[in-house]
N, C-alpha and C positions, 0 to 999 in steps of 0.2 A: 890739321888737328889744333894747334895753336895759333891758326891767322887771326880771329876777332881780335886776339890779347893784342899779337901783334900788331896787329893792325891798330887799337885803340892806341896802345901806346907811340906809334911814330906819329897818330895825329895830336895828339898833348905833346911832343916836340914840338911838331909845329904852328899848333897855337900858341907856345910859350913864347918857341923864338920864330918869329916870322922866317927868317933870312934863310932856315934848313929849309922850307920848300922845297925853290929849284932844286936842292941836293936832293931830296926825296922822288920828287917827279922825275929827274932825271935817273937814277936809280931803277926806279918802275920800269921806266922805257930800257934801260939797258938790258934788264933781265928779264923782260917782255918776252911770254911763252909764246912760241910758233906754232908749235904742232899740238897742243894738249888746251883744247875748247875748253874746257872747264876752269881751268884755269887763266886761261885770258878772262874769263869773265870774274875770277874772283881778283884778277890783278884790276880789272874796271871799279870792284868794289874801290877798294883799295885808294883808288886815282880820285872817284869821287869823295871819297871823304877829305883827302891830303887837299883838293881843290876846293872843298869849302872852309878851308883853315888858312890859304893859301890870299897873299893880298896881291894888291894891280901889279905892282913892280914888280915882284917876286914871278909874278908869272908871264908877263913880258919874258924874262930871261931863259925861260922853258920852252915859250909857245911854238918853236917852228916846229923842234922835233917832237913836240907833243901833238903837231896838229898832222905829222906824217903820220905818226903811231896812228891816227882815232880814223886818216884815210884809210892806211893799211886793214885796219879793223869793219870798214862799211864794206869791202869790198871780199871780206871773210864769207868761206860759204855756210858758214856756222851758224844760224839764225840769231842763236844769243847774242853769239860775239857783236853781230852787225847790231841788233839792239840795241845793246851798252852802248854800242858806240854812237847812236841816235839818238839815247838818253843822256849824253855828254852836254849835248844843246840845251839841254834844260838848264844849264847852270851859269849862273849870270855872268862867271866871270868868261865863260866864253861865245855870247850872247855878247857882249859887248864889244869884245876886242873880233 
């Protein structure tokens, strides 16, 4: 009901201050839905937007358990789910690293 807001608003944290990223990301991951497809796939929203606010350093400090999560996720039998998690690759900052 309210994730856009919320959602907008943690990513204007983290344009503001770089450094909440990894708290943010790591957050995502911790309360990462299991059972409830739909939601994994708004928690991807979510991952993408924090990741394009999110600078090199800051996500160095994330990347192992973020890049379990997005395994975790290709291997989902949820077609979305596996999507998003496909759709991850688009984004430079993990394209590069």
């Amino acid at each position: 009901m309210y994730h856009k807001q919320l959602s907008y608003c943690i990513t204007q944290f983290v344009e503001k201050d770089f450094k909440l990223a990894d708290t943010v990301i790591r957050g995502l991951l911790k309360y990462w839905p299991i059972t409830n497809s739909s939601m994994e796939v708004m928690f991807h929203s979510e991952l993408e937007e924090t990741l394009e606010a999110t600078q090199p350093a800051e996500f160095q400090r994330c990347m192992v358990p973020l890049f379990h999560q997005i395994t975790r996720c290709l291997s989902s039998s949820h077609f979305q789910v596996a999507e998003r998690a496909l759709y991850l690759w688009n984004n430079d900052l993990i394209c590069v690293h």
